[in-house]
C-alpha beads as a LAMMPS data file, in Angstrom:
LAMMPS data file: protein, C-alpha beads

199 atoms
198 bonds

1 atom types
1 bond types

-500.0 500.0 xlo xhi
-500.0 500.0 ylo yhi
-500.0 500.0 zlo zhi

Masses

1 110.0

Atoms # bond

1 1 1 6.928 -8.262 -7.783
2 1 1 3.362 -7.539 -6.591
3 1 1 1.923 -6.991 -9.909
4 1 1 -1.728 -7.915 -10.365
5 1 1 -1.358 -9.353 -13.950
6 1 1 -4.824 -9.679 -16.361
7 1 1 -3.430 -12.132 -18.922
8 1 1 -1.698 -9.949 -22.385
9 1 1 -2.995 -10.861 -26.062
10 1 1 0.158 -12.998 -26.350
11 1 1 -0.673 -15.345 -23.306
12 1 1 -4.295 -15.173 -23.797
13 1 1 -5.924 -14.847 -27.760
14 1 1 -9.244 -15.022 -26.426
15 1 1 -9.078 -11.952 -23.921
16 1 1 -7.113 -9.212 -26.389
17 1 1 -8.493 -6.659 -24.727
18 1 1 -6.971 -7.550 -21.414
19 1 1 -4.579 -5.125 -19.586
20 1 1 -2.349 -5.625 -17.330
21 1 1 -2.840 -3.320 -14.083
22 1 1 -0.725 -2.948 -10.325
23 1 1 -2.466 -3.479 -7.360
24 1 1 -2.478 0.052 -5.198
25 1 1 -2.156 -1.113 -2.151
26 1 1 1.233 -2.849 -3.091
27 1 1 2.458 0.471 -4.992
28 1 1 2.151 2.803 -1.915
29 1 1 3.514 -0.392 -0.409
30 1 1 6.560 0.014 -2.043
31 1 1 7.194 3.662 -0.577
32 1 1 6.392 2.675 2.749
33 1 1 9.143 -0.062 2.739
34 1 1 11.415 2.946 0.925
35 1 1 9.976 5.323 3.761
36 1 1 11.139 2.780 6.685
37 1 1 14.144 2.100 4.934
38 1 1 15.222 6.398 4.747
39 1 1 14.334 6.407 8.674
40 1 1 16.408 3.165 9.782
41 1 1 19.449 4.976 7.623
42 1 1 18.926 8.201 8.974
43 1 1 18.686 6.872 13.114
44 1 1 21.445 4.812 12.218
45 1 1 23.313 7.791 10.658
46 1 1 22.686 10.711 12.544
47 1 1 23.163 7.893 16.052
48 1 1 26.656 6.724 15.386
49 1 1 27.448 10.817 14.989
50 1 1 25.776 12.777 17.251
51 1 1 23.657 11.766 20.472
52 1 1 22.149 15.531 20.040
53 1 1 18.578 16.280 20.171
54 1 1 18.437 15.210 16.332
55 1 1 18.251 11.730 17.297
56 1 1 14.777 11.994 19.352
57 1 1 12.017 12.658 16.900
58 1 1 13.370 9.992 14.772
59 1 1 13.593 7.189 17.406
60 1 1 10.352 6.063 17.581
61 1 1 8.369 7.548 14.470
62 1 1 7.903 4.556 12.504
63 1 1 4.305 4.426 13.221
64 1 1 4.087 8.215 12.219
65 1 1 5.959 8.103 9.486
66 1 1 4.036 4.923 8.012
67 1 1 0.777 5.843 9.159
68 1 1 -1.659 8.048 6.243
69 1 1 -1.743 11.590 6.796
70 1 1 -5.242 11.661 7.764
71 1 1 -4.861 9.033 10.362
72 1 1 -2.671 10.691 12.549
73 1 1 -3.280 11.442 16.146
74 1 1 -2.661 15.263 17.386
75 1 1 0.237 14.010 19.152
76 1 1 1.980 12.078 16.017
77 1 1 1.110 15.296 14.227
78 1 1 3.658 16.860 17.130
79 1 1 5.987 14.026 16.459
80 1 1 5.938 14.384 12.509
81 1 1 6.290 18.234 12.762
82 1 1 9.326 17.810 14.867
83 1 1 10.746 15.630 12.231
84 1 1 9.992 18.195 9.741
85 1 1 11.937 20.810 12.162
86 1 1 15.235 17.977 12.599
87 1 1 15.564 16.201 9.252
88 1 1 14.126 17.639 6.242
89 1 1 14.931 14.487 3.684
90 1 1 13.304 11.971 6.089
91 1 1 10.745 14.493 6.236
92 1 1 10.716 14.771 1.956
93 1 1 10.778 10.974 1.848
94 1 1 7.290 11.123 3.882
95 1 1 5.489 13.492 1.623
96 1 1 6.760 11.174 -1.129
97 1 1 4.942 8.387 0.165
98 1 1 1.951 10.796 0.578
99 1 1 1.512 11.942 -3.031
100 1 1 1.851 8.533 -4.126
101 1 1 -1.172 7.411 -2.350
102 1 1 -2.553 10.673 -4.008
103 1 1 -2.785 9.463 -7.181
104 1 1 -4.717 6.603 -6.762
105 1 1 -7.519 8.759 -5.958
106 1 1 -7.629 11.164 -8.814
107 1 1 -9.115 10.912 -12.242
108 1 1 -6.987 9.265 -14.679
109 1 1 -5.353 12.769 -16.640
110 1 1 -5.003 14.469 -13.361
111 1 1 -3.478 11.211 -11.905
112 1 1 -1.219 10.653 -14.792
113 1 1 0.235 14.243 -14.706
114 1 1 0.563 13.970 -10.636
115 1 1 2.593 10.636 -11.664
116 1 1 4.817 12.800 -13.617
117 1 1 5.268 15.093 -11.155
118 1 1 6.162 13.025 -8.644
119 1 1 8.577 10.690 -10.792
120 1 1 10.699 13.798 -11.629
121 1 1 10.870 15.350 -7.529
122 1 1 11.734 11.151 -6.696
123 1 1 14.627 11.560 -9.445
124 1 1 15.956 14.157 -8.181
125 1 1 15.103 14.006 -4.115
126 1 1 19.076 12.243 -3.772
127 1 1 17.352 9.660 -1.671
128 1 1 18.646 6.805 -2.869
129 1 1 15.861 4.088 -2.056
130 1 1 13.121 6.960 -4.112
131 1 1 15.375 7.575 -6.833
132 1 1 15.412 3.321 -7.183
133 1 1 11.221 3.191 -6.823
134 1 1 10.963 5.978 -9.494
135 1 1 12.782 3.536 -11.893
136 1 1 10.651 0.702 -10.539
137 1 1 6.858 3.314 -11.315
138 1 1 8.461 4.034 -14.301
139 1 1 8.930 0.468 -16.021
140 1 1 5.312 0.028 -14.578
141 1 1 3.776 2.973 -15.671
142 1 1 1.825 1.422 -17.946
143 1 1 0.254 -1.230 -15.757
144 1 1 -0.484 1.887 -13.305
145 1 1 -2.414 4.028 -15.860
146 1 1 -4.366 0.901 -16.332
147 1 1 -5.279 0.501 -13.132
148 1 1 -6.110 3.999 -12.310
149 1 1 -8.501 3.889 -15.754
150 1 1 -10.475 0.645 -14.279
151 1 1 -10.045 1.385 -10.769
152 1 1 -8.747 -2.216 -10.073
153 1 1 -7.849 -3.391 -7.285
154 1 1 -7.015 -6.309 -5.026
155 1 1 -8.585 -5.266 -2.186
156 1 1 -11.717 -7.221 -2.251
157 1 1 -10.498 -10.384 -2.795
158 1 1 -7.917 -9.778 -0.205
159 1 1 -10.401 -9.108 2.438
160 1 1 -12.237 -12.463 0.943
161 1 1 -9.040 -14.383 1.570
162 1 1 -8.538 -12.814 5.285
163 1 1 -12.424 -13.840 6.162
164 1 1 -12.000 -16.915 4.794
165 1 1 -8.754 -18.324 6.838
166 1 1 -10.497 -16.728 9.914
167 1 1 -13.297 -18.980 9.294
168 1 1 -10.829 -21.764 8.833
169 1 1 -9.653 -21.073 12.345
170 1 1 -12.642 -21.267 13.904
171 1 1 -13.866 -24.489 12.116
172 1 1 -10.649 -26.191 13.177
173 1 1 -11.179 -29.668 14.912
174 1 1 -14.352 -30.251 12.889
175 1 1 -14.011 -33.771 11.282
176 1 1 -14.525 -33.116 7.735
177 1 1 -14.539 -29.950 5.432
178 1 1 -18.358 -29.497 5.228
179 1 1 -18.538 -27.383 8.164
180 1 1 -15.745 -24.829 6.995
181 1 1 -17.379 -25.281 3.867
182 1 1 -21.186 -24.280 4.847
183 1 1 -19.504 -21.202 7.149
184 1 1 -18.177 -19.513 4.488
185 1 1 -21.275 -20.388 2.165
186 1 1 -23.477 -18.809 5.051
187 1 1 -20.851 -15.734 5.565
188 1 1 -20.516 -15.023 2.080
189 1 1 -22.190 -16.987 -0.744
190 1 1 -25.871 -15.345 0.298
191 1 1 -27.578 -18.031 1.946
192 1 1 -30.181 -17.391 4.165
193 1 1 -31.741 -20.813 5.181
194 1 1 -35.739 -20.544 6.993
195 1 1 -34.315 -21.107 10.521
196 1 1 -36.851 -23.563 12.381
197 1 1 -39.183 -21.433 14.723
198 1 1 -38.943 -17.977 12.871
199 1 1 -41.197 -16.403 10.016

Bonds

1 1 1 2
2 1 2 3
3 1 3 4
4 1 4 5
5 1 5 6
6 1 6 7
7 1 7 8
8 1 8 9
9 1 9 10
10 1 10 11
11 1 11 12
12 1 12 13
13 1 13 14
14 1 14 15
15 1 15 16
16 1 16 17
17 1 17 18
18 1 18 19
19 1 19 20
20 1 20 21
21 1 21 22
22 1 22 23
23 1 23 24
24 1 24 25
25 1 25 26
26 1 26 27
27 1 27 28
28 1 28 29
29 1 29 30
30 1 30 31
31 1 31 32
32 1 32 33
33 1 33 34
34 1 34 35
35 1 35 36
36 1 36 37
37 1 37 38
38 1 38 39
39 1 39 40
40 1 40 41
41 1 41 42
42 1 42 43
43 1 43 44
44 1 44 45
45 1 45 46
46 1 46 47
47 1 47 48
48 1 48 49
49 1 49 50
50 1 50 51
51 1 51 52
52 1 52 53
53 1 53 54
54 1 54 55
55 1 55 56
56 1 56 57
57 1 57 58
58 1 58 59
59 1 59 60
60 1 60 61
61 1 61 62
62 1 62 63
63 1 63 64
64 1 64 65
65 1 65 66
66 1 66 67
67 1 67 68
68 1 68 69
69 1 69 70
70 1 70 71
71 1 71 72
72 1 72 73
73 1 73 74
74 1 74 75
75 1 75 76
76 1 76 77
77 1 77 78
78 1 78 79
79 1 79 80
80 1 80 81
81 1 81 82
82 1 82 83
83 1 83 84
84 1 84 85
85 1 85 86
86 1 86 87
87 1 87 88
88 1 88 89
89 1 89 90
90 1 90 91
91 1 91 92
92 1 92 93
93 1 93 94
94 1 94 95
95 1 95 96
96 1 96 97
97 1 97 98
98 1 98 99
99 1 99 100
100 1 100 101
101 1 101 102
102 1 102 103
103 1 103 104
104 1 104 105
105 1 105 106
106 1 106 107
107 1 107 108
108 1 108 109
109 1 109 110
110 1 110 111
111 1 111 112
112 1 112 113
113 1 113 114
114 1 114 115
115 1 115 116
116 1 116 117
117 1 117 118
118 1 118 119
119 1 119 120
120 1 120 121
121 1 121 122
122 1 122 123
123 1 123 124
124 1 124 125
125 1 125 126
126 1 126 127
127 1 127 128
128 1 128 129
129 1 129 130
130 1 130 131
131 1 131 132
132 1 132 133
133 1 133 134
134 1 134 135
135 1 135 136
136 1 136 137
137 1 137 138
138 1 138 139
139 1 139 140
140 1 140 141
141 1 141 142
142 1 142 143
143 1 143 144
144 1 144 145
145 1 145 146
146 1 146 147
147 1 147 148
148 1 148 149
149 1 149 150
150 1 150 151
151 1 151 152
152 1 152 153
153 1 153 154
154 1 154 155
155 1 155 156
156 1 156 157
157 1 157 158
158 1 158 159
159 1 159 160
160 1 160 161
161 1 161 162
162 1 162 163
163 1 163 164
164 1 164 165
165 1 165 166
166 1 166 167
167 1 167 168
168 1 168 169
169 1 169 170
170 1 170 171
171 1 171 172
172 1 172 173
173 1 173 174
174 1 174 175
175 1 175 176
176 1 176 177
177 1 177 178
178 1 178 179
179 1 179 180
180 1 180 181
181 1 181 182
182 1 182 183
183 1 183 184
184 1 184 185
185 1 185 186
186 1 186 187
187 1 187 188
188 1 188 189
189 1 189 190
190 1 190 191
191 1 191 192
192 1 192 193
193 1 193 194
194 1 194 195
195 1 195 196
196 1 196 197
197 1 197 198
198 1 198 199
């Protein structure tokens, strides 16, 4: 489980202050995979019944249907209304996974009540892979209200680790370390060496 752990008082006497928070990106992760899960189901359903018109806006809205709200194109706005017009709980399970990004952005009583909120319309949605992540949010609730109250997140060091093995690519072939070593230390350990010729 993607949980980004700060150690508890038990494992750690020295740090009993420490809390243990979820990374963000990994919760709204979770009701993407339960988005993409509802639409495979649904094509798969709705396909082996009908070859009707109901089957089009859900063959190839993946994209749309994992893509944030504000990101969309005009035409994958077209595409998501016309799932909204042919199949209203793949179309619920989408705003789901919208107002669960939403709370990451609020302040922490706001977010905490819009948690609530959307726990109880998950419960009782009847889709079975949201009624399964409201369990999952709920046994982490705690972790989440942490995380919302120190806005922590993984993001950074993520990004670190991405630079960093695309730096590892390019110094491949070099004959020892040093060079991947003094690449990164230029890119992101603030060096700026006098370069020979310049003021």
């Amino acid at each position: 489980m993607p949980i980004v752990k700060i150690f508890t008082k038990k494992e750690c006497p020295r740090c009993p202050q420490a809390k243990q928070c979820m990374d963000p990106f990994h919760v709204v992760q979770w009701a993407t995979e339960a988005v993409d899960a509802v639409r495979r189901n649904t094509y798969r359903t709705v396909h082996q019944w009908s070859r009707a018109r109901s089957v089009r806006p859900i063959k190839g809205a993946r994209w749309i249907l994992l893509k944030n709200r504000d990101d969309l194109t005009t035409e994958q706005r077209v595409g998501l209304a016309a799932i909204q017009e042919a199949n209203r709980p793949l179309y619920r399970a989408y705003l789901l996974k919208e107002q669960l990004r939403l709370v990451f952005r609020l302040p922490v009583a706001e977010a905490m009540r819009q948690l609530d909120r959307w726990l109880v319309w998950a419960r009782r949605s009847q889709i079975p892979e949201f009624v399964a992540l409201a369990r999952t949010i709920t046994d982490q609730r705690d972790a989440i209200r942490s995380t919302i109250e120190l806005r922590a997140s993984n993001g950074r060091v993520e990004a670190l680790n991405t630079s960093l093995r695309l730096l590892t690519r390019q110094a491949y072939g070099f004959h020892s370390p040093d060079a991947l070593i003094g690449l990164a230390m230029l890119k992101h350990g603030g060096l700026c060496p006098p370069l020979p010729g310049r003021t």
